[in-house]
C-alpha positions as protocol buffer text, in pm:
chain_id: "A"
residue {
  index: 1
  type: UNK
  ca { x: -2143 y: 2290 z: -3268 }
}
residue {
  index: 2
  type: UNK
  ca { x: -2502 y: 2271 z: -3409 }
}
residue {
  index: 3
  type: UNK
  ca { x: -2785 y: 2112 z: -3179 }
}
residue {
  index: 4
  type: UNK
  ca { x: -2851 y: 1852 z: -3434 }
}
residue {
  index: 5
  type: UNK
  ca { x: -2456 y: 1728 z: -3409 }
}
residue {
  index: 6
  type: UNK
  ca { x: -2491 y: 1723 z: -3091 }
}
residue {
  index: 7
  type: UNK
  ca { x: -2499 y: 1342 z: -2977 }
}
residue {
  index: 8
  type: UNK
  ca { x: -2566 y: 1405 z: -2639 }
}
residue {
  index: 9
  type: UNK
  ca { x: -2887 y: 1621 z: -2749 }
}
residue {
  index: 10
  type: UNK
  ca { x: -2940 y: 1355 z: -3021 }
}
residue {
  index: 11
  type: UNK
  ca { x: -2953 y: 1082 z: -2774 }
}
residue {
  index: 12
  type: UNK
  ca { x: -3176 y: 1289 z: -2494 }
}
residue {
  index: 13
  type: UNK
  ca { x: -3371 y: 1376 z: -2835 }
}
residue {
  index: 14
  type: UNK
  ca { x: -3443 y: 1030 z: -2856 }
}
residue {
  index: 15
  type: UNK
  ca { x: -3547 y: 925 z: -2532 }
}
residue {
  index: 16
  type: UNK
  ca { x: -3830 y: 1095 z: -2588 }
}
residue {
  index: 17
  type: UNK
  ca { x: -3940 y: 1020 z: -2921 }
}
residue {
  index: 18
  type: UNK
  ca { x: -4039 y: 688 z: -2730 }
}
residue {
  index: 19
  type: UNK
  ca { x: -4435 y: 592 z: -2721 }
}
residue {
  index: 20
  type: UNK
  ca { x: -4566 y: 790 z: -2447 }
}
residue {
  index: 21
  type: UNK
  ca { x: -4675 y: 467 z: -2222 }
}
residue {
  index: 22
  type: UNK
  ca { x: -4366 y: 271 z: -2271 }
}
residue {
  index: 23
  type: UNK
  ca { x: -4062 y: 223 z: -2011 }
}
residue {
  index: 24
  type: UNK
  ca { x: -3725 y: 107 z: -2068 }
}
residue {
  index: 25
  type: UNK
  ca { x: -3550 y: -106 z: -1915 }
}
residue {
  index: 26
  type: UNK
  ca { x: -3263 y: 59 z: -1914 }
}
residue {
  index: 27
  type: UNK
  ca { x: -3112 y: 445 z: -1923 }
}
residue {
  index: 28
  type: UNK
  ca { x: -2995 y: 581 z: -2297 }
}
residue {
  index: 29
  type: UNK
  ca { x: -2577 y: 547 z: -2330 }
}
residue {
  index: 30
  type: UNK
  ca { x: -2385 y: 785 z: -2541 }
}
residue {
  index: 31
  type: UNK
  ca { x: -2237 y: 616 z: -2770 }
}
residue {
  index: 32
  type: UNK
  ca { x: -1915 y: 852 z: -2768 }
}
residue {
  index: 33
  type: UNK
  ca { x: -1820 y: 681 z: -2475 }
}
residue {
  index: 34
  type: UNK
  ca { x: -1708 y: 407 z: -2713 }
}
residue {
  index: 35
  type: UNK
  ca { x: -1486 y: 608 z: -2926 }
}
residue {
  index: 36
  type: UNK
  ca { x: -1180 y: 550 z: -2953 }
}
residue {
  index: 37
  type: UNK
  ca { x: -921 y: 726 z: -2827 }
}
residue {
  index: 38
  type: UNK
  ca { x: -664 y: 950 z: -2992 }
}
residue {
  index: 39
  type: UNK
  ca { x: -294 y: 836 z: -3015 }
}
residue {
  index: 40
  type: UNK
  ca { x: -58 y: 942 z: -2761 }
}
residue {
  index: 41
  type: UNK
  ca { x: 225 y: 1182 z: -2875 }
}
residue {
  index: 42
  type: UNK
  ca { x: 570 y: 1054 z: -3020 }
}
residue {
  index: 43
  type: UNK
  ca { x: 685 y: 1185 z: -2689 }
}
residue {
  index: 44
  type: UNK
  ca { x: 404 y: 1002 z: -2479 }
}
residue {
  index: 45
  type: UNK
  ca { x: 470 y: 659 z: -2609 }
}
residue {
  index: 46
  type: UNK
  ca { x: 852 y: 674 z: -2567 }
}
residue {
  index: 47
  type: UNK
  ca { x: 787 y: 850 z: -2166 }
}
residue {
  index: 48
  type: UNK
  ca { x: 536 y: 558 z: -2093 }
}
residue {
  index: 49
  type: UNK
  ca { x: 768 y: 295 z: -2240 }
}
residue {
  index: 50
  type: UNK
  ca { x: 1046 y: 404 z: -2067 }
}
residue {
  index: 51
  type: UNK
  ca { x: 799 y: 405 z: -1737 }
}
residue {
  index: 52
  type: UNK
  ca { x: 676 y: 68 z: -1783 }
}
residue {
  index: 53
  type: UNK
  ca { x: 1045 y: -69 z: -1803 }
}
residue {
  index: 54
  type: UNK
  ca { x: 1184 y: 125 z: -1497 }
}
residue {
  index: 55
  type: UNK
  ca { x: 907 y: 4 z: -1309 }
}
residue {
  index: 56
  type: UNK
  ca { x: 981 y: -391 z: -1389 }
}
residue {
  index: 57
  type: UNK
  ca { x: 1300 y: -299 z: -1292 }
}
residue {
  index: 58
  type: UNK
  ca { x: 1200 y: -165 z: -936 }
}
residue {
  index: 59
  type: UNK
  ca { x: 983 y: -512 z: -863 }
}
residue {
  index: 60
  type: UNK
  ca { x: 1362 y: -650 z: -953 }
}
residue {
  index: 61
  type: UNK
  ca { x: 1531 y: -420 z: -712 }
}
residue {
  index: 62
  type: UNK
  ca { x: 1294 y: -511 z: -456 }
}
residue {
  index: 63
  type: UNK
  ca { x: 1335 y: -890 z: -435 }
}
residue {
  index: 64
  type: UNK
  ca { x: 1688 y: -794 z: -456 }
}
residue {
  index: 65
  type: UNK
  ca { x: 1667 y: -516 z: -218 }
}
residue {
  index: 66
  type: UNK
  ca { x: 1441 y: -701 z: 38 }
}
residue {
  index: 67
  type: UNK
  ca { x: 1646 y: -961 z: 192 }
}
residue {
  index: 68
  type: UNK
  ca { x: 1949 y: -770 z: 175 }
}
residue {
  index: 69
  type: UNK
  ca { x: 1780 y: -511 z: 377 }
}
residue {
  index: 70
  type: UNK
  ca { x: 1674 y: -790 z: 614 }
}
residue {
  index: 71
  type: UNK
  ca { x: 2037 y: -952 z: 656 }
}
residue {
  index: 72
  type: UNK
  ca { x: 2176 y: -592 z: 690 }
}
residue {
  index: 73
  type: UNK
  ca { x: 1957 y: -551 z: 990 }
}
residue {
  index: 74
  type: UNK
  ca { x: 2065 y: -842 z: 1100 }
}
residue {
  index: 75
  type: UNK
  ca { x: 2361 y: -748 z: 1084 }
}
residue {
  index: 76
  type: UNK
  ca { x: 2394 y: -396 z: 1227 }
}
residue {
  index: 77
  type: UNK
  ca { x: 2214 y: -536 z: 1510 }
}
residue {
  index: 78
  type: UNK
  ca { x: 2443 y: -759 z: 1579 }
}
residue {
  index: 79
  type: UNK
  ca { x: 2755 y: -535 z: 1548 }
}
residue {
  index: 80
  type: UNK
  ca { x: 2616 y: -271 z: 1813 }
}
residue {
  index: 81
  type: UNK
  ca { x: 2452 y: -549 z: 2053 }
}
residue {
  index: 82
  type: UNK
  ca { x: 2697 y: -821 z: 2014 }
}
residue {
  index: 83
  type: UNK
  ca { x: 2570 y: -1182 z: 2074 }
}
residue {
  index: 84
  type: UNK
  ca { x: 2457 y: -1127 z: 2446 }
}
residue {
  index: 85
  type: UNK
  ca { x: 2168 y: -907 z: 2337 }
}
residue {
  index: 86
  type: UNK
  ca { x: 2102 y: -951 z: 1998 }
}
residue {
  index: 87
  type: UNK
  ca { x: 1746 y: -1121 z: 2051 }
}
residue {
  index: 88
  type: UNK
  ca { x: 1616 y: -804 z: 2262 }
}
residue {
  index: 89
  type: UNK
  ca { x: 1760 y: -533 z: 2034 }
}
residue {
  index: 90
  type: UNK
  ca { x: 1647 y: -704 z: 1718 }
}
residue {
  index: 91
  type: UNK
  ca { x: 1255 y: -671 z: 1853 }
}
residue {
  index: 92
  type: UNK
  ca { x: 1335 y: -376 z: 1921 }
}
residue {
  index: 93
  type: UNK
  ca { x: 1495 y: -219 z: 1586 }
}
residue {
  index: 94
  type: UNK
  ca { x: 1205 y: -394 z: 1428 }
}
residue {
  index: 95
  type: UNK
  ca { x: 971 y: -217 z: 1660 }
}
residue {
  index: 96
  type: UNK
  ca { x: 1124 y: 93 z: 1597 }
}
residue {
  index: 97
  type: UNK
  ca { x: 1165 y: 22 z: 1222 }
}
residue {
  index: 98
  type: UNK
  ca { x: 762 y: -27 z: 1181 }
}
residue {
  index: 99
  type: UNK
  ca { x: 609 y: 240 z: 1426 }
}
residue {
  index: 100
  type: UNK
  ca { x: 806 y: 503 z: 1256 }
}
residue {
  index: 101
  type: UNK
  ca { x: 707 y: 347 z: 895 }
}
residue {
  index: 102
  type: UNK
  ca { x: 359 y: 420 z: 1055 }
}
residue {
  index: 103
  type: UNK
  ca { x: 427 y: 764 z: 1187 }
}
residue {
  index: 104
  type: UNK
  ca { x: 548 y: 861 z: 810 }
}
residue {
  index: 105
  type: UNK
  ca { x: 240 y: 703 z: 722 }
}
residue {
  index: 106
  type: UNK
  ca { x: 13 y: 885 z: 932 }
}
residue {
  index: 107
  type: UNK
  ca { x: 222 y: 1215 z: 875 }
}
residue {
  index: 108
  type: UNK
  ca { x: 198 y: 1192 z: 453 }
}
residue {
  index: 109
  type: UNK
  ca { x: -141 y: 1136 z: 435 }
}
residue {
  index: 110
  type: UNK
  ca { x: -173 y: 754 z: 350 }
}
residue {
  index: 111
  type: UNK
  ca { x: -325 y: 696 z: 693 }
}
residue {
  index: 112
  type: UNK
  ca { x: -716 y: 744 z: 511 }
}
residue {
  index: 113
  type: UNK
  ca { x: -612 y: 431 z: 374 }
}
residue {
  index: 114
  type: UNK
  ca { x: -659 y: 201 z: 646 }
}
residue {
  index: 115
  type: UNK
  ca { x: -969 y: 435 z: 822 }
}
residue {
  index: 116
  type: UNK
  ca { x: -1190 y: 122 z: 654 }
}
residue {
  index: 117
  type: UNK
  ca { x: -1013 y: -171 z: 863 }
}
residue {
  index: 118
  type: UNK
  ca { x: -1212 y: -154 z: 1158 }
}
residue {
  index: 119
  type: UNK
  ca { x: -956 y: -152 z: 1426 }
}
residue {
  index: 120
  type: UNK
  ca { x: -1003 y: 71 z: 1673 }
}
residue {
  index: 121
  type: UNK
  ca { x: -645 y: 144 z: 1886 }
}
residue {
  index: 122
  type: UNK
  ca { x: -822 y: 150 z: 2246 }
}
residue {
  index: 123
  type: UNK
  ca { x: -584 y: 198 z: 2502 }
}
residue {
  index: 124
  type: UNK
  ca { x: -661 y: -194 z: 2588 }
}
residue {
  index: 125
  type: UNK
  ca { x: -510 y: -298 z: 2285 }
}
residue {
  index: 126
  type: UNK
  ca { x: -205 y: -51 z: 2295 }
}
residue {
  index: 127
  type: UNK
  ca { x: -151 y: -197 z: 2675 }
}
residue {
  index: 128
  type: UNK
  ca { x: -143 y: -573 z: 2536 }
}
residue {
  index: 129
  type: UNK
  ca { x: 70 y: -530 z: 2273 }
}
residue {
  index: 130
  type: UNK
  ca { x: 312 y: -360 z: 2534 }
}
residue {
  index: 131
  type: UNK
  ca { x: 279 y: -657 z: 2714 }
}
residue {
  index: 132
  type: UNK
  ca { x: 318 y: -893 z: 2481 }
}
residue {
  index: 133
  type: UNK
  ca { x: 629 y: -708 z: 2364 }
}
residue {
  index: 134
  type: UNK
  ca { x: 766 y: -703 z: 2743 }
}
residue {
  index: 135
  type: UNK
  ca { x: 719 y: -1115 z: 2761 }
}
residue {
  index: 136
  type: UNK
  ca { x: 925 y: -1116 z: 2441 }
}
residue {
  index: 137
  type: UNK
  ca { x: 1214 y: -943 z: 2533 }
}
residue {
  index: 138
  type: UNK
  ca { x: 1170 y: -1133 z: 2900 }
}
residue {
  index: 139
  type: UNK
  ca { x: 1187 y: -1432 z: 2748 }
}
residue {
  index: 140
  type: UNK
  ca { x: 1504 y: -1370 z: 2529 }
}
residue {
  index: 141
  type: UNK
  ca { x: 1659 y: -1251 z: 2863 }
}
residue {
  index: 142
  type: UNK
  ca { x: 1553 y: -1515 z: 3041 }
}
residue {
  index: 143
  type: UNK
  ca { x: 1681 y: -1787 z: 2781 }
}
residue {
  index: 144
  type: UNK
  ca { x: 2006 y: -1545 z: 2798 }
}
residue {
  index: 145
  type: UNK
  ca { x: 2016 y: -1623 z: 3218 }
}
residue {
  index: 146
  type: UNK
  ca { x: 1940 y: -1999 z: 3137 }
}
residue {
  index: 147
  type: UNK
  ca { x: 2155 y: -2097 z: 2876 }
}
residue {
  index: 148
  type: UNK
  ca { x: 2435 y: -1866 z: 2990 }
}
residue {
  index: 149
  type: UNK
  ca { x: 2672 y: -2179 z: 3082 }
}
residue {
  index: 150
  type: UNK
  ca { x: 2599 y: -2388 z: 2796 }
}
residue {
  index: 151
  type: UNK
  ca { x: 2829 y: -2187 z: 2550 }
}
């Protein structure tokens, strides 16, 4: 490619052809960043297509998928607790379900993600929410004690 084809030497070229005491206001753009682009392949257009369907059909799947997930907990829980201590063991497959949801996280990568949020885990916080979950599961054993002659 020549010099003088060149746009990007054009446009430097030009910049300073200015009046020496002058100033822009702004820098020189090239104006190839406006070209448009080439066409995609046969191929390409088909692929993305295809893409852009399968992925409406995933947001489908997951409203579909999402509360069946939920009721199947629900139900798995229930089958190896039974109804004395379904309350405690549902915390607690839902505790299990998200720490290791954040383990995978943490172990793929994703966790530079979240390094922005600006919650530190200080061994103050970890201690409360092992608290808190304690006075959950107390309470669901203690409504278990109370209410055990009602039904």
């Amino acid at each position: 490619m020549p010099p003088e084809a060149n746009p990007l030497l054009q446009l430097s070229e030009a910049e300073n052809k200015g009046p020496p005491g002058k100033t822009h206001l702004w820098k020189p753009v090239n104006p190839m960043i406006w070209a448009p682009a080439s066409r995609p392949g046969m191929l390409r257009r088909i692929l993305n297509r295809f893409l852009e369907t399968l992925s409406s059909l995933n947001i489908l799947a997951l409203i579909v998928v999402g509360p069946a997930s939920f009721l199947l907990s629900l139900l798995v829980v229930y089958y190896v607790a039974g109804p004395v201590f379904f309350g405690p063991t549902l915390v607690t497959f839902w505790a299990v379900l998200v720490v290791g949801f954040v383990i995978v996280a943490e172990k793929m990568g994703y966790s530079r993600n979240f390094e922005n949020w600006d919650f530190p885990l200080t061994p103050a916080r970890i201690l409360s929410l092992s608290v808190c979950f304690l006075i959950l599961v107390g309470s669901f054993y203690l409504l278990r004690i109370v209410l055990a002659g009602t039904y």
